[in-house]
C-alpha positions as CSV (number, residue, x, y, z in Angstrom):
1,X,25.3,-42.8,64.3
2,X,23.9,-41.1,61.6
3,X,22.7,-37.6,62.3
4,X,20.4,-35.6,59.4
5,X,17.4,-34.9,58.1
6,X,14.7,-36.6,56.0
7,X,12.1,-34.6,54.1
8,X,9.2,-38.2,54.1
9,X,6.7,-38.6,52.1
10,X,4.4,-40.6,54.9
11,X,1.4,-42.9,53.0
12,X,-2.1,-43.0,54.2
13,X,-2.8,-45.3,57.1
14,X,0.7,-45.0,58.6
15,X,1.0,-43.0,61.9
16,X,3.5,-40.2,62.1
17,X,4.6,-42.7,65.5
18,X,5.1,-45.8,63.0
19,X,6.9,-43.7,60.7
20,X,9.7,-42.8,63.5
21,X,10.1,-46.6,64.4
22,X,10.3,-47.4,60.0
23,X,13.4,-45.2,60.4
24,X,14.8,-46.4,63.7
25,X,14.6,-49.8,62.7
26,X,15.4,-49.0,59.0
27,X,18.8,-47.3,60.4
28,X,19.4,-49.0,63.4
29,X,19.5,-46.5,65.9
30,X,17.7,-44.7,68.4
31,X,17.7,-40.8,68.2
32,X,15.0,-40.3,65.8
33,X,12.3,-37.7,66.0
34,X,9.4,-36.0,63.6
35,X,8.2,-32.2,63.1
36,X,4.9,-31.7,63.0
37,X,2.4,-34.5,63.8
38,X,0.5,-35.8,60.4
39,X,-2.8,-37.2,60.8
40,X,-2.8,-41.2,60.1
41,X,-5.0,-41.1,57.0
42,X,-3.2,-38.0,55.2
43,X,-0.6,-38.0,53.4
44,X,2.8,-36.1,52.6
45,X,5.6,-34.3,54.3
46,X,7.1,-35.4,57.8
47,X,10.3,-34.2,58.3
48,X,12.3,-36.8,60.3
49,X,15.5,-36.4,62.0
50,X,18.4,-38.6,63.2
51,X,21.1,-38.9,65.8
52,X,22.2,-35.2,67.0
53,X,19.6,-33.4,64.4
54,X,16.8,-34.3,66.9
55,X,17.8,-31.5,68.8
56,X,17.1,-29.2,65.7
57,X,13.0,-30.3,65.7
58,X,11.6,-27.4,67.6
59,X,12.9,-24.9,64.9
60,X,11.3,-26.6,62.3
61,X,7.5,-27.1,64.3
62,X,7.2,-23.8,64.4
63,X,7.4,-23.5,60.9
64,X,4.3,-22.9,58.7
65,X,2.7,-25.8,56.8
66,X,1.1,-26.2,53.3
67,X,-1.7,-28.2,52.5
68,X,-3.6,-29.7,49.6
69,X,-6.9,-31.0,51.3
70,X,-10.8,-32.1,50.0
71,X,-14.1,-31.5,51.7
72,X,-17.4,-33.1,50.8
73,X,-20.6,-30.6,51.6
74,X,-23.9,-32.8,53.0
75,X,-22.6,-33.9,56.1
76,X,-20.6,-33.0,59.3
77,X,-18.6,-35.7,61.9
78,X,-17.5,-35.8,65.1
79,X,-13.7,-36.3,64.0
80,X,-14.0,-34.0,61.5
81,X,-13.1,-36.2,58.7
82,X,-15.0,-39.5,57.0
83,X,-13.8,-41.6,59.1
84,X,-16.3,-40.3,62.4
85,X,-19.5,-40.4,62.9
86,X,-22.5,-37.8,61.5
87,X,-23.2,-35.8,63.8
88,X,-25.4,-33.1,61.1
89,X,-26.6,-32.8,57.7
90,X,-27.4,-30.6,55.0
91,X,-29.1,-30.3,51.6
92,X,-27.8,-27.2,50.7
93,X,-24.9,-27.5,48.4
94,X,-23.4,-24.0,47.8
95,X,-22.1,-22.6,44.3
96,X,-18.2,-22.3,43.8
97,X,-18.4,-18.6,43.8
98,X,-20.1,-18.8,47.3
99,X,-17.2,-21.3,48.3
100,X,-14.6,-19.1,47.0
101,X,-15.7,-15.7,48.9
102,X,-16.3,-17.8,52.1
103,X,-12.4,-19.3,51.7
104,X,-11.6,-15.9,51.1
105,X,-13.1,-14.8,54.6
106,X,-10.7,-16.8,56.4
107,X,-7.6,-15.1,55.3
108,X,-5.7,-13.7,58.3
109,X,-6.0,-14.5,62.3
110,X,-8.6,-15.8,63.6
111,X,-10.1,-18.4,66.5
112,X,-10.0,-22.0,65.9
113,X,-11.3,-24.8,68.4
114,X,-9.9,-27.7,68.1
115,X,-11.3,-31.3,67.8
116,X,-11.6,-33.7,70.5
117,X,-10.0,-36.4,67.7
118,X,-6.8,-34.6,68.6
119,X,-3.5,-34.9,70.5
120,X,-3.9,-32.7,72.9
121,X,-3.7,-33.2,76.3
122,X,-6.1,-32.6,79.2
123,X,-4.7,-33.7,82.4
124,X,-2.3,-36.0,81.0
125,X,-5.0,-37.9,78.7
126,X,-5.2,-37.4,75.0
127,X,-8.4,-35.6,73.5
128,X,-8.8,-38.4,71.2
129,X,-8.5,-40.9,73.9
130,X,-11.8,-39.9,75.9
131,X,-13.5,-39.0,72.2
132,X,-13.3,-42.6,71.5
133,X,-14.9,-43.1,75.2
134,X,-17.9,-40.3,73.9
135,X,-16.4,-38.2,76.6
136,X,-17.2,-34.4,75.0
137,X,-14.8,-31.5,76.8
138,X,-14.8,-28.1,76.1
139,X,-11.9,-26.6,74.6
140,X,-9.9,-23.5,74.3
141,X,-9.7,-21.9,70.7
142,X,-6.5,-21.0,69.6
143,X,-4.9,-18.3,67.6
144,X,-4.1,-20.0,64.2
145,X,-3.6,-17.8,60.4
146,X,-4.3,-18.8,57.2
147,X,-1.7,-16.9,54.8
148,X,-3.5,-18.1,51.6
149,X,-6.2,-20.1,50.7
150,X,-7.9,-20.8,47.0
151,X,-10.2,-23.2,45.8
152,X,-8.6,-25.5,42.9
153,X,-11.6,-27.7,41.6
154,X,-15.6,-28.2,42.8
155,X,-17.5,-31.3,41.1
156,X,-20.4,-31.9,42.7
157,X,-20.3,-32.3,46.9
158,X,-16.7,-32.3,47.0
159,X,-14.1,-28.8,46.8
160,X,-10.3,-28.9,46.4
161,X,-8.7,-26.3,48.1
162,X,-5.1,-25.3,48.4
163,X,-4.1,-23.9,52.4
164,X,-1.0,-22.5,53.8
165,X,-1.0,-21.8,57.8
166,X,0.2,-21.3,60.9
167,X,1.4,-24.7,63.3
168,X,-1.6,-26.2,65.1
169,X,-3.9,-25.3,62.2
170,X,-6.6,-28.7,62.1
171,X,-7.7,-28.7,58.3
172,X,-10.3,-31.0,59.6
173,X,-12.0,-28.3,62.0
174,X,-11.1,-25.2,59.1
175,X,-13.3,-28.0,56.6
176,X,-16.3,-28.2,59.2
177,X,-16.1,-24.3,59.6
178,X,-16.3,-23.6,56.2
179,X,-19.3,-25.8,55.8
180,X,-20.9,-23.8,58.7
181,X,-19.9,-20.2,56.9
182,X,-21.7,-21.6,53.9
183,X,-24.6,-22.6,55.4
184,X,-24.0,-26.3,55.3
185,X,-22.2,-29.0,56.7
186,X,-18.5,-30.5,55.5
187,X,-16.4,-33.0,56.3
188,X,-12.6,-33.6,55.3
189,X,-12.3,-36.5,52.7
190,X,-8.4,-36.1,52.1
191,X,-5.5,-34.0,53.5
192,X,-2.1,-34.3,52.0
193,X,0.5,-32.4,53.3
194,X,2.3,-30.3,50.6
195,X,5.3,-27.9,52.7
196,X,6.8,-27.6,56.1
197,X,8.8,-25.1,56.5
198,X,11.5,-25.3,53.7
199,X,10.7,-29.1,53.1
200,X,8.1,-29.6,50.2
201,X,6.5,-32.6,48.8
202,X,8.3,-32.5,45.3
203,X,11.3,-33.5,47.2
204,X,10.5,-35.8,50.0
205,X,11.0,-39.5,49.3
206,X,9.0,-43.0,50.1
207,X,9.5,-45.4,52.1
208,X,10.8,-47.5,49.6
209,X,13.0,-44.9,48.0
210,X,14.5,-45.2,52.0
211,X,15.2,-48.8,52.4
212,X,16.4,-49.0,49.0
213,X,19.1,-46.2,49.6
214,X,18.9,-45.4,53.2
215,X,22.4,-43.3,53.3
216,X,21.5,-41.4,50.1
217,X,18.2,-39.9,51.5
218,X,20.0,-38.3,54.0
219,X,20.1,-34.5,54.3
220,X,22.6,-32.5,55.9
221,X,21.0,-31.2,59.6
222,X,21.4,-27.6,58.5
223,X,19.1,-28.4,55.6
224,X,16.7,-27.6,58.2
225,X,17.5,-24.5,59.0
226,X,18.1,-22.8,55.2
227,X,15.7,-19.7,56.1
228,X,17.9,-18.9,59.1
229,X,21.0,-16.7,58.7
230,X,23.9,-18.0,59.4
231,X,27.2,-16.8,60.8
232,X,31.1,-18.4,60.5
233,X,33.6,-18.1,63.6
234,X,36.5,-17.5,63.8
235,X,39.2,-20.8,64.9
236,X,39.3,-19.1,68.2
237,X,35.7,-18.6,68.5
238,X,34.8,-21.8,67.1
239,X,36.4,-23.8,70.1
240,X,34.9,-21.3,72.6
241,X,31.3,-22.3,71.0
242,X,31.9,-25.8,70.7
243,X,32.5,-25.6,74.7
244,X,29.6,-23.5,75.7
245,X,31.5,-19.9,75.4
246,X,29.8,-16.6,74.6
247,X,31.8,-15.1,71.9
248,X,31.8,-11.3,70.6
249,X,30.0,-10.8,67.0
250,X,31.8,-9.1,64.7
251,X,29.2,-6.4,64.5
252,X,26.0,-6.1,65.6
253,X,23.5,-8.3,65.1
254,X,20.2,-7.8,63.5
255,X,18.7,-11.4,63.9
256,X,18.2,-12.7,67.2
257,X,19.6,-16.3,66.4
258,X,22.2,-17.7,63.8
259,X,23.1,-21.2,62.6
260,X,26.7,-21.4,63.9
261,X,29.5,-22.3,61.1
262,X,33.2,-23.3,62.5
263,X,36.2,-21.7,60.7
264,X,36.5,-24.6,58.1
265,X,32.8,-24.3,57.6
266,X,31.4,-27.2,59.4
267,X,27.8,-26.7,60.8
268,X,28.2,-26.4,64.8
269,X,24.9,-25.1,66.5
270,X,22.5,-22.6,66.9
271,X,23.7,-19.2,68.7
272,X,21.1,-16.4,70.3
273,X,22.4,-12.9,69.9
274,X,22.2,-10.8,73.4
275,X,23.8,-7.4,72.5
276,X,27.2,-7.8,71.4
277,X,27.7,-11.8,72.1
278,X,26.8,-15.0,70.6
279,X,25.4,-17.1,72.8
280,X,25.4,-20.8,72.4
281,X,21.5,-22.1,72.1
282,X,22.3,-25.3,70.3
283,X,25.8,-27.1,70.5
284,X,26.2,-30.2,67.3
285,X,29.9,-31.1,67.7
286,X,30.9,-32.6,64.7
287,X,32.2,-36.1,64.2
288,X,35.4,-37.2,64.9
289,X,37.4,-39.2,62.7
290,X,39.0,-41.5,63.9
């Protein structure tokens, strides 16, 4: 079993679901598992993991994401992007200096509802499930930030724009909002997904780049966690870790959790700090030769 990480470059028109099962299939086996949900018709970076990595995902969800994503002004949808139905329009096409300040207003925390062409559930149905059914609920808005946002390009209808935010941003609803703001109606015409976490796109690879060299393309599971500090045990330590053992720090810690390294520097886990003791969060034995 291999167990890693690989930073994917998903294509349009592939589901982040089809892109688990290209990689099950693709390494014949089946502990495989994404971060961070990417719409079928964008693009970019999925982290995927394999074999004992899986259990490393939720640390890298609640990572922020980075997106490079176009809106068209005229017209709002029901999804939120072109591929819903219209559901408003508008003749007022506003300048790129009044696009700019209105980006510029979104800066920081705010509110955001979410669409009902989402994944969330309600009772144990998926929004986008009783959408397709024309079945409108009301939702709760959620506390999302943008950390930056900048306009790159505006011809015409359409604006470029450049976002980096919080988990469970929707670019699609922050594209219908800013039409609103500017006193018109948008839609999202593309979405590609630039960053997660410390993944970006300049280094994920295709899906041909992956069942050309499937073993190259694999990262190291830590790879995951390179804005976490880390800590090294001692032998001792190291087995009381690997075994589910609260060990004494050396001195006392400042971060509440630490990627775990043994005493030959072999990537073992994720420990939480309570006082004076590491405790084990996340035990990855390594392999064993045999």
């Amino acid at each position: 079993m291999i167990t890693g990480v690989i930073n994917l470059l998903k294509p349009p028109g592939m589901t982040s679901h089809d892109a688990v099962s290209f990689i099950r299939r693709t390494y014949g086996q089946k502990q495989v598992g994404h971060a961070g949900t990417l719409d079928p018709a964008a693009a970019g970076v999925l982290p995927i993991f394999l074999g004992k990595a899986t259990r490393l995902v939720e640390y890298l969800t609640d990572d922020d994401k980075q997106y490079r994503a176009e809106l068209r002004f005229g017209q709002e949808t029901d999804s939120g992007d072109y591929t819903g139905s219209v559901t408003r329009t508008s003749d007022n096409i506003p300048s790129p200096e009044v696009v700019c300040h209105v980006l510029n207003s979104f800066l920081g925390q705010s509110q955001q509802i979410p669409p009902m062409y989402s994944a969330i559930k309600v009772d144990g149905r998926k929004l986008y499930e009783l959408a397709r059914q024309g079945i409108v609920l009301e939702r709760k808005a959620r506390s999302i930030t943008i950390h930056s946002i900048s306009l790159l390009q505006m011809e015409g209808q359409n604006a470029l724009f450049d976002v980096s935010c919080t988990k469970g941003t929707y670019i699609r609803s922050l594209c219908s909002d800013i039409g609103v703001r500017c006193g018109s109606a948008a839609t999202m015409t593309f979405l590609l997904r630039t960053g997660v976490g410390c993944f970006s796109l300049q280094n994920a690879v295709s899906l041909e780049e992956i069942a050309h060299a499937p073993e190259q393309v694999v990262l190291p599971a830590d790879s995951a966690l390179i804005r976490m500090p880390s800590i090294t045990l001692s032998h001792a330590d190291t087995t009381k870790f690997l075994t589910g053992q609260k060990t004494y720090l050396q001195e006392a810690a400042m971060q509440p959790k630490f990627k775990v390294y043994s005493s030959d520097n072999t990537f073992i886990g994720i420990g939480g700090t309570c006082g004076e003791l590491l405790v084990p969060q996340k035990v990855l034995p390594p392999e064993v030769s045999m």
